[in-house]
FITISE-474784 format. One line per field, with one value per residue (C-alpha): x, y, z. Coordinates in steps of 0.05 Angstrom, whole numbers, plus 5000, padded with zeros to 4 digits. Each point is the difference from the previous one (the first is absolute). Layout:
# residues N
u: [X;...];
v: [Y;...];
w: [Z;...];
# end
This chain:
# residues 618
u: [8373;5051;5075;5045;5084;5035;5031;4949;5015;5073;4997;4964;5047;5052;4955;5012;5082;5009;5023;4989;4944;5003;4962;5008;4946;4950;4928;4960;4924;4991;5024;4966;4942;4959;5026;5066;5070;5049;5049;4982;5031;4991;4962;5045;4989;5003;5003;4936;4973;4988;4972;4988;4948;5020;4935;5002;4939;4999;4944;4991;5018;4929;5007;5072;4974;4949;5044;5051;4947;4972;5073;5025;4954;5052;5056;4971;4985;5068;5037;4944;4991;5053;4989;5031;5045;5026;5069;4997;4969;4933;4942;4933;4941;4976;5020;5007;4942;5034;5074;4996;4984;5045;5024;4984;5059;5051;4993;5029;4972;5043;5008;4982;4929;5013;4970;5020;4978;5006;4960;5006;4973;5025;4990;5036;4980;5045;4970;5034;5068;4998;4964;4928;4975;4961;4977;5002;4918;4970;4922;4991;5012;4936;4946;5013;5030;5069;5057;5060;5029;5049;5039;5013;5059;5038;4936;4974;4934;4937;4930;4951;4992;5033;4944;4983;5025;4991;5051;5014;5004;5072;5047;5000;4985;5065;4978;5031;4969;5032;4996;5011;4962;5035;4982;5079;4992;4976;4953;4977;4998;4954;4979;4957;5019;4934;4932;4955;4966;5040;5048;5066;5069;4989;4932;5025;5069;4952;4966;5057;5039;4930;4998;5061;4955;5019;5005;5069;5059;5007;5070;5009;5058;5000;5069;5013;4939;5032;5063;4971;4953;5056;5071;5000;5037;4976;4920;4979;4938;4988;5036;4998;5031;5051;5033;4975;5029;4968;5019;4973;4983;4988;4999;4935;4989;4945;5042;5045;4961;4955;5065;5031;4935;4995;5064;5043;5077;4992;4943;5007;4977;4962;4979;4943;4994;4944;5005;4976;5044;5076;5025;5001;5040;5015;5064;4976;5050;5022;4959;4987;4932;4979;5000;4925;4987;4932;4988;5036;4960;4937;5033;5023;5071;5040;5063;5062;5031;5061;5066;5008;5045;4946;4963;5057;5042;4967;5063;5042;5022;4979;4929;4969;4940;4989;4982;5075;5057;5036;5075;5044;4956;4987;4945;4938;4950;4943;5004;5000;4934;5009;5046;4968;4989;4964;4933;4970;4919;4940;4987;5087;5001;4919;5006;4997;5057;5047;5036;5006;5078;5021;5065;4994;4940;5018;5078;4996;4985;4940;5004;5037;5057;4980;5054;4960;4961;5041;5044;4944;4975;5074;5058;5007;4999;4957;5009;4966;4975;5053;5053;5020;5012;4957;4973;4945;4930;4984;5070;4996;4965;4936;4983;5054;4954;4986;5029;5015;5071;5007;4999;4989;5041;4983;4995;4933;4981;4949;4967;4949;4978;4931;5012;5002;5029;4971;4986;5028;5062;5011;4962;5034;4960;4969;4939;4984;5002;4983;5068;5020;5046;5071;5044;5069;5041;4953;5002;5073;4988;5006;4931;4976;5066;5022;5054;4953;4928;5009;5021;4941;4964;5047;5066;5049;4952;5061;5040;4936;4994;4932;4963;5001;4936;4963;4944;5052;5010;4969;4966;4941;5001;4994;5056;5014;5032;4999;5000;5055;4978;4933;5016;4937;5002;4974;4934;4985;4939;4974;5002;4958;5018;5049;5056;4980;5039;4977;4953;5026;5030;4951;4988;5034;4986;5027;5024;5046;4993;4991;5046;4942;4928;4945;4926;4956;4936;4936;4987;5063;4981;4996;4954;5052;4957;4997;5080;5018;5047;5033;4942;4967;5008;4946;5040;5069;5052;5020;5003;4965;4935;4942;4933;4958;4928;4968;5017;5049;5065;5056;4994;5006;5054;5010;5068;5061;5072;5065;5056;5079;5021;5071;5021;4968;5027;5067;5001;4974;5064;5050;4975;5009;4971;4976;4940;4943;4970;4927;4958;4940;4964;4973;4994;4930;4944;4936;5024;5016;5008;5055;5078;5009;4940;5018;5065;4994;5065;5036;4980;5026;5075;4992;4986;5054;5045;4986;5003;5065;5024;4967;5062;5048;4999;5017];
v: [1659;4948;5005;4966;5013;5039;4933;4997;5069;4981;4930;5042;5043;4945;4965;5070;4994;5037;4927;4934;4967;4957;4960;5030;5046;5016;4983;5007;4974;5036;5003;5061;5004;5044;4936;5004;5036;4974;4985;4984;4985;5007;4984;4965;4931;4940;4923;4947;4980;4932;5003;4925;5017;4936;4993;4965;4954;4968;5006;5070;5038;5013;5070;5020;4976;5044;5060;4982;4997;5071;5023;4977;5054;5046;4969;4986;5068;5025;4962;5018;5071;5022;5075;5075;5031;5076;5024;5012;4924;5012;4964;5041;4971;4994;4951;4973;4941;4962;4971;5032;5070;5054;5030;5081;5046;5000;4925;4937;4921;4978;4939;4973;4968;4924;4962;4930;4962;4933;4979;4939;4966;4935;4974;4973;4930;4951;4948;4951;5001;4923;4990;4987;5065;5049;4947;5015;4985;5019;4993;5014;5076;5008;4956;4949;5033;4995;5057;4991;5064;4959;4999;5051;4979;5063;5009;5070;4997;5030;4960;5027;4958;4951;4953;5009;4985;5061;5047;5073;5024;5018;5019;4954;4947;5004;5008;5069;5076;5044;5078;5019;5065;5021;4921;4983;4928;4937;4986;5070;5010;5041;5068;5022;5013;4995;5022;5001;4952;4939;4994;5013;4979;5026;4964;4939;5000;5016;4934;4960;5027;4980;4935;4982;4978;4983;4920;4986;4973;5023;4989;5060;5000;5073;5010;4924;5011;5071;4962;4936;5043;5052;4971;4917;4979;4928;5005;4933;4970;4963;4976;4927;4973;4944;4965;5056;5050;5048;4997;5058;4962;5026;5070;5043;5016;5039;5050;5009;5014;5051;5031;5012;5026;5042;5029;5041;5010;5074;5018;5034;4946;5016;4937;5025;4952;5009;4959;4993;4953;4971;4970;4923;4977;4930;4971;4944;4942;4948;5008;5067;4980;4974;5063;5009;4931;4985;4926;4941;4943;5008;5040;5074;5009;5044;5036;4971;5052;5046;4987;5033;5051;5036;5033;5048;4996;4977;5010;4951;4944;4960;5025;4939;4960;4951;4949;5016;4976;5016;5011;5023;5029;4989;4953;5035;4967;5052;4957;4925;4975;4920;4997;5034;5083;5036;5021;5069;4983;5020;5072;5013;4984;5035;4996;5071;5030;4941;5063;5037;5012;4930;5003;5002;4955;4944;5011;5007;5055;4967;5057;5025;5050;5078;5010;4951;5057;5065;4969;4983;5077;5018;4949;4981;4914;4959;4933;4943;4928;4965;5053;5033;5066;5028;5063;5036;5005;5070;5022;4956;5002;4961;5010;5000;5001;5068;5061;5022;4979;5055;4967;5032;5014;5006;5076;4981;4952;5022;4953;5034;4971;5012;4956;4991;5061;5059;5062;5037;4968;5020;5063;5063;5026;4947;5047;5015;4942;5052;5029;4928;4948;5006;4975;4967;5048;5020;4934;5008;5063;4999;4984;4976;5002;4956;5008;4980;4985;4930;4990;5030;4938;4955;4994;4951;4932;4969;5010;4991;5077;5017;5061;5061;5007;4952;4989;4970;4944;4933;4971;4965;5025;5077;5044;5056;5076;5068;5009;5042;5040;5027;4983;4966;4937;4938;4975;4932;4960;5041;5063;4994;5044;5029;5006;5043;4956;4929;5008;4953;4933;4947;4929;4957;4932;4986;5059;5057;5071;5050;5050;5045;5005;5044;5017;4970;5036;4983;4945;4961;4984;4922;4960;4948;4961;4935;5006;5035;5057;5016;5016;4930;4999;5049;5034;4999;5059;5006;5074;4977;4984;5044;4988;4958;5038;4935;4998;4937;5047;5016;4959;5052;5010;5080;5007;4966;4990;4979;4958;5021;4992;4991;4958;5046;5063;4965;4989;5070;5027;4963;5035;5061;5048;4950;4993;5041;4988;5009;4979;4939;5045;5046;5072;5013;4969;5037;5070;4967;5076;5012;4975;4954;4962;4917;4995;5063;5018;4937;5020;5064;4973;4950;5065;5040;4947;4996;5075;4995;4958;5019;5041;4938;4977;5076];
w: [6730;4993;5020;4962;5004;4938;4966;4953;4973;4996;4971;4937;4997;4986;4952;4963;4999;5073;5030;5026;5044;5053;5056;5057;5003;5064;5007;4943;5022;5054;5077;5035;5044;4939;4950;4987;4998;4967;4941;4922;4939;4927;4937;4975;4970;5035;4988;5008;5064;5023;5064;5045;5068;5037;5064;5050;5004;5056;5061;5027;4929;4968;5034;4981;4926;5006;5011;4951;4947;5025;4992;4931;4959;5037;4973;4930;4995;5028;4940;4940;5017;5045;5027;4962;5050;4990;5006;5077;5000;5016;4977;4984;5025;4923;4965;4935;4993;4952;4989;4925;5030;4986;5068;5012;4983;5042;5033;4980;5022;5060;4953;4927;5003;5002;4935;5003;5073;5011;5064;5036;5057;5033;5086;5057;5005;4966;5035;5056;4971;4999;5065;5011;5014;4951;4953;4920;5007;5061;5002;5072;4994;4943;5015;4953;4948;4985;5028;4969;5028;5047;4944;4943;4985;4988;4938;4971;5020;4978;5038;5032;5054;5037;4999;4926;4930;4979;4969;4986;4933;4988;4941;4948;5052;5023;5075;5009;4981;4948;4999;4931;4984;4927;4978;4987;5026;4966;5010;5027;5075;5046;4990;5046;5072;5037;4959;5067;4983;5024;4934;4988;5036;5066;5010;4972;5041;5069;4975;4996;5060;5046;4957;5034;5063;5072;5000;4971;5030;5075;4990;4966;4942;4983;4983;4975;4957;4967;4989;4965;4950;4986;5012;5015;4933;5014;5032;5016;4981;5068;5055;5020;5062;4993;5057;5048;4951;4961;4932;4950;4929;4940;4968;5004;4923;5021;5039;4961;4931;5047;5017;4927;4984;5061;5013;4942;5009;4995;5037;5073;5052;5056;5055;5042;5059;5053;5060;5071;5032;4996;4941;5006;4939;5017;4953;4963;5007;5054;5059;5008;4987;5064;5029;4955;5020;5036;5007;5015;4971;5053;5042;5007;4984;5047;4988;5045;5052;4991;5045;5065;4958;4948;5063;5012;4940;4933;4964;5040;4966;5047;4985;4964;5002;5050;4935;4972;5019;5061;4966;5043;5036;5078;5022;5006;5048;4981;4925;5039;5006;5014;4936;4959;4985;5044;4955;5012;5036;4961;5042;4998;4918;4974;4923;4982;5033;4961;4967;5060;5030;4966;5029;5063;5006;4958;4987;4936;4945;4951;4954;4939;5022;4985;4957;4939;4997;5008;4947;4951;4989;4995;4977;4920;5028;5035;5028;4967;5036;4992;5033;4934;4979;4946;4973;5040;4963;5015;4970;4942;4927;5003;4937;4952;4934;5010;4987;5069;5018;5063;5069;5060;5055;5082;4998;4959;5044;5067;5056;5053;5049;5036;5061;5068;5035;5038;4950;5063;4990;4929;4989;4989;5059;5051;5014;4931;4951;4938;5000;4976;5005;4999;4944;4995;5034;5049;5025;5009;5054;5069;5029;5072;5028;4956;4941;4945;4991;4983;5060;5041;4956;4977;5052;4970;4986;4977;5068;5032;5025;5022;4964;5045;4995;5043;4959;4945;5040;4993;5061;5026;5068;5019;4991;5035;4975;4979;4919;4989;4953;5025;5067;5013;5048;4984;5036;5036;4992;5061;4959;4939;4942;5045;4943;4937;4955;5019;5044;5060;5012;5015;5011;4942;4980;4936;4972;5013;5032;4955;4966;4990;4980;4963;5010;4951;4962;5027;4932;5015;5072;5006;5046;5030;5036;4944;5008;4942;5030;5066;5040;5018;5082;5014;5059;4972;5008;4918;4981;4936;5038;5017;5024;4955;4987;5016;5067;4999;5032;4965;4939;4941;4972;4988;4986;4959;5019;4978;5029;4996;4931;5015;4937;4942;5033;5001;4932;4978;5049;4956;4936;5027;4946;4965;5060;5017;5080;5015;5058;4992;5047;4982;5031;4989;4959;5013;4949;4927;4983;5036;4980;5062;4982;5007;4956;4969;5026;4975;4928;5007;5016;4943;4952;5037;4988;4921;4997;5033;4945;4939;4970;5013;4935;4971];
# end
């Protein structure tokens, strides 16, 4: 049996004249140990659904894919053929196998079965941002064929592989999925869920979520790439650099014809973004490009040093690069090297941690401000390229030769998250990931000591306030700390898989300690010793590593992890309950039967969240 709260009972009462509906409902999908406790809401009609899964697909995601494509059935499901609840808000085990089936006497859907899906996939990588990095063609990554993953410009996507030609089928070649089960669209949509036999939406959206691949843009764009596809009223076409400038030219046709397709003015929007890393959304103009930069004619190019002033106070004004100038600042003799700046050395400035704690190491901030995207999911204007103000895309009429004249407001819009964060941190109980993940206000609760959850895993990023919990913070060498919610201390590199949420700290080289990682199934084990994961120094002290069956140490890698991601969570705090939280690692992934299976859980706050809101427009 299935617990469920009584809102559903009441919101059909007031579709019969007893009163109004509303959002704020409790858990609908489930958040006790048996499957679920929780609120519900009604069966009463709701708008269309366009839903955008933004991956990451950079190096290190082919697992995370995996699970998100295990997961989405869940969520198709959830919206097609939500569950019949009873009065007291319970769920019987039986249940109705179709959305068209009547429910037994006496129960009511949580929710009107959803008819009309839009489904959309786009990546990370938008390339170099004007610097030489991530190359539009890159035919080093698949053995002479060409990758242009490095760059997906902000692009609906539907291939099957990164180093093929090959597309998905799709609606009306439009590069996106349609649900439409009573045939109102035209041309007609989808009808048939999955038919077990490898057809139907859910086997063609696993498809093109895995088709994503792992060899984009390193310099992941997750949020920057959200924001050009939905909300950029201007997306460039490419970026040239003029004068050491970069200088966006050009307006992406492409894009924008995908997105008035895509995206309808009345439909609820949900943004799905799965990441395993921080956000590294670079702004594309002046020089903020050289912070992607890799060469200097034959040479590597290497970022200049930060003042004297950034290592214990990045928000002093004084806090500049050692490249700018000085102002009225005092001399710094840390930035003097012969008359020139002093330059960061190869081993102080590695490539891949150019996003990591900009501020502080290099005096300046290289990417777009998190309020571009907290204001894009809920303010009626935008900001276009050349400093104007203009109306926002996804609170605008796309299409005005329809019929459809109704545009949505933020209550209808959702972002989740599945990123970088323990599931400890977020879970409605840290022992027992099944009883879910907590919603809006449940972030807002006491927890750890602290006054909120965000700040367990967030602090204040923009006053530079560390996360309370120690695994939150960015760093390449060990920390040290007791996670204040399970009370669990972290391990050193002496203590292997000392911690239960990361494992331990261990020796970095160019990457950062993690936030938290996740056993891998026996299939997705990877043989590192050709380089291709973290586990190529046969005696390292990586909590991803185990012993390789071949003998050659500990080069296999076993497990997957996820670094602090500070910038998305940010974001999803400022929409407030607008947001849905889950964790990139994932509980457990050796029982698919049970409900904290992979991301399991984060589908389940995704459908709470719709049930929450399914009576809003009553």
């Amino acid at each position: 049996m299935k617990r469920y709260a009584t809102f559903g009972l009441l919101c059909a009462l007031a579709l019969a004249g007893v009163g109004g509906c509303g959002p704020d409902t409790d858990h609908i999908f489930g958040s006790s140990a048996d499957g679920g406790s929780g609120g519900g809401s009604s069966a009463c009609e709701s708008s269309r659904i366009d839903l955008v899964i933004a991956v990451d697909n950079s190096r290190g995601m082919a697992h995370k894919q995996f699970f998100l494509a295990e997961a989405i059935p869940t969520l198709l499901e959830g919206l097609t053929n939500p569950p019949c609840i009873d009065p007291n808000g319970v769920s019987p085990s039986s249940q109705p196998a179709a959305p068209d089936s009547v429910c037994p006497n006496g129960l009511v859907r949580a929710f009107a079965p959803q008819s009309d899906i839009h489904i959309g996939v786009i990546t990370s990588s938008l390339g170099g941002h004007g610097a030489d990095s991530c190359p539009d063609a890159d035919m080093q990554s698949c053995s002479g064929a060409i990758n242009t993953s490095n760059n997906d410009r902000g692009h609906l996507l539907s291939r099957k592989d990164v180093c093929s030609s090959e597309a998905i089928p799709t609606y009306a070649n439009k590069s996106f999925l349609a649900w439409d089960p009573k045939q109102t669209l035209t041309p007609p949509g989808e009808t048939t869920l999955d038919n077990g036999a490898g057809k139907g939406l859910a086997p063609t959206l696993r498809q093109m979520i895995t088709g994503t691949g792992e060899r984009g843009c390193g310099y992941e764009s997750q949020l920057e790439s959200i924001y050009r596809f939905l909300a950029d009223p201007e997306p460039h076409e490419k970026i040239e650099v003029v004068d050491f400038k970069a200088v966006p030219q050009g307006v992406d046709s492409v894009l924008l014809e995908q997105r008035r397709n895509f995206l309808r003015s009345d439909s609820r929007l949900i943004v799905l973004m799965t990441s395993d890393e921080n956000d590294c959304s670079t702004k594309e103009y002046s020089q903020f490009y050289l912070v992607n930069q890799l060469r200097q004619g034959p040479i590597p190019f290497r970022m200049p040093r930060a003042r004297q002033e950034c290592a214990s106070d990045p928000a002093n004004p004084c806090c500049k690069s050692c490249g700018q100038a000085a102002g009225s600042c005092p001399p710094d003799p840390k930035c003097d090297d012969g008359g020139n700046p002093a330059i960061y050395t190869d081993v102080e400035d590695p490539i891949n941690l150019r996003c990591w704690d900009q501020k502080r190491r290099f005096g300046i901030d290289f990417l777009y401000p998190i309020d571009r995207y907290t204001k894009a999911f809920t303010e009626a204007n935008v900001t276009n390229r050349a400093g104007e103000i203009v109306p926002n895309p996804i609170f605008s009429d796309l299409d005005t030769s329809d019929a459809v004249t109704n545009v949505r407001d933020p209550s209808q819009v959702l972002v989740a998250g599945i990123v970088g964060v323990p599931w400890q941190d977020i879970a409605r109980d840290p022992l027992d990931a099944r009883k879910g993940y907590k919603d809006w206000k449940e972030m807002m609760v006491p927890a750890g000591g602290s006054a909120t959850v965000w700040e367990v895993i967030t602090g204040n990023p923009a006053a530079y306030v560390a996360a309370k919990d120690p695994l939150m913070n960015e760093s390449v060498k060990p920390r040290w700390g007791t996670h204040p919610i399970t009370g669990s201390a972290l391990a050193s590199p002496t203590m292997p898989l000392g911690n239960p949420i990361n494992g331990n700290e261990y020796t970095v080289q160019d990457d950062l300690q993690y936030a938290c990682i996740f056993d891998l199934p026996a299939p997705l084990y990877r043989d590192c010793k050709d380089g291709n994961c973290e586990c190529v120094d046969a005696k390292n002290d990586n909590p991803l590593c185990g012993d390789n069956p071949d003998g050659s140490g500990r080069t296999q890698q076993v497990r997957a992890r996820a670094l602090p991601g500070l910038r998305q969570l940010t974001v999803l705090q400022g929409l407030g309950s607008q947001a849905v939280v889950g964790s990139v690692c994932a509980a457990q992934t050796s029982d698919p039967s049970r409900n904290d299976f992979g991301y399991e859980p984060s589908m389940r706050s995704i459908l709470d969240w719709f049930g929450a809101h399914a009576c809003t427009d009553q």
